[in-house]
C-alpha positions, 0 to 999 in steps of 0.5 A: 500500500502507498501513502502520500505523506505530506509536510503541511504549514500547521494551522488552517494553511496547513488544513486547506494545503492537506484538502486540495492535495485530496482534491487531487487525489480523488479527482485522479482516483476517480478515472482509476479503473478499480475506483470506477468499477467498484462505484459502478457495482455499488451504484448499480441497484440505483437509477442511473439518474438519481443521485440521492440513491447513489449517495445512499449506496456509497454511504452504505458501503463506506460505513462496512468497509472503513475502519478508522485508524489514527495517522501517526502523529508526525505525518500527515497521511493520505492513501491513494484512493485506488489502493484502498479498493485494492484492499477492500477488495483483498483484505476486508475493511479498508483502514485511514483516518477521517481524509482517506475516508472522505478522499475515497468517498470523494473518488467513489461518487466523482466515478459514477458522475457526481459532484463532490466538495470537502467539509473542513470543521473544528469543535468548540474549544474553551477559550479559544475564539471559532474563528481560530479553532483548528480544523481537526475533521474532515469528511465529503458531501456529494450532491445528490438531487436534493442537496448535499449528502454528508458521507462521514463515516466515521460517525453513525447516520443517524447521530446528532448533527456534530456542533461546529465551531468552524467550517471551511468548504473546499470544493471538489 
């Protein structure tokens, strides 16, 4: 497995660096064959052209197939999206943190159509102002036809809407 390790400024600089980095990652990641062909099975009891179906088939798919796993704390990681569908393919669920998750996520609906953006958010933290809360979380939204469809994973469905401080889009 390949991981692009990044060195990134810290702060929202840093935030913003690791995103488009992503935004590459999964617009690549979505002409992959593999990428591609796995989108394409998962969508498949979907009508082509609805996209709020497509959302639900890839949410339901990421939610068995992704554990998540911490990066190290020295690096920031991002597996390329191709090489997680070789391992779920291969091994079972794919492990990554919450921007391999979203950067897959991202590649599986941009394979089958659909537009995606990514969701940068910090929590509130005591004594710190919103506007400078570091962006800790990230995950994707795909449009389906009636809005944005929250594709995170790493939180159940159906869980309390989490509480933001702040919240940067980073568009697809």
């Amino acid at each position: 497995m390949t991981d692009r390790v990044m060195l990134v400024a810290p702060g929202i600089v840093g935030s913003k660096q690791t995103a488009q980095q992503m935004r590459a990652l999964a617009r690549t990641g979505c002409l992959h064959p593999a990428v591609r062909q796995l989108a394409v099975a998962i969508t498949e009891p979907a009508d082509a052209r609805d996209y709020d179906d497509h959302a639900l088939l890839l949410r339901r798919w990421l939610a068995t197939h992704v554990k998540f796993t911490r990066d190290p704390p020295v690096a920031e990681m991002v597996q390329y999206p191709w090489d997680l569908v070789a391992q779920a393919n291969t091994e079972g669920p794919v492990t990554g943190d919450c921007d391999c998750i979203a950067t897959l996520a991202a590649s599986l609906g941009c394979a089958v159509g659909m537009r995606f953006r990514f969701v940068l958010v910090g929590f509130p933290t005591a004594g710190v102002v919103d506007s400078q809360v570091p962006l800790t979380h990230v995950y994707t939204e795909l449009l389906g036809r009636s809005g944005w469809k929250d594709m995170d994973v790493t939180r159940p469905a159906a869980a309390e809407p989490i509480t933001v401080a702040r919240r940067v889009i980073v568009s697809g």
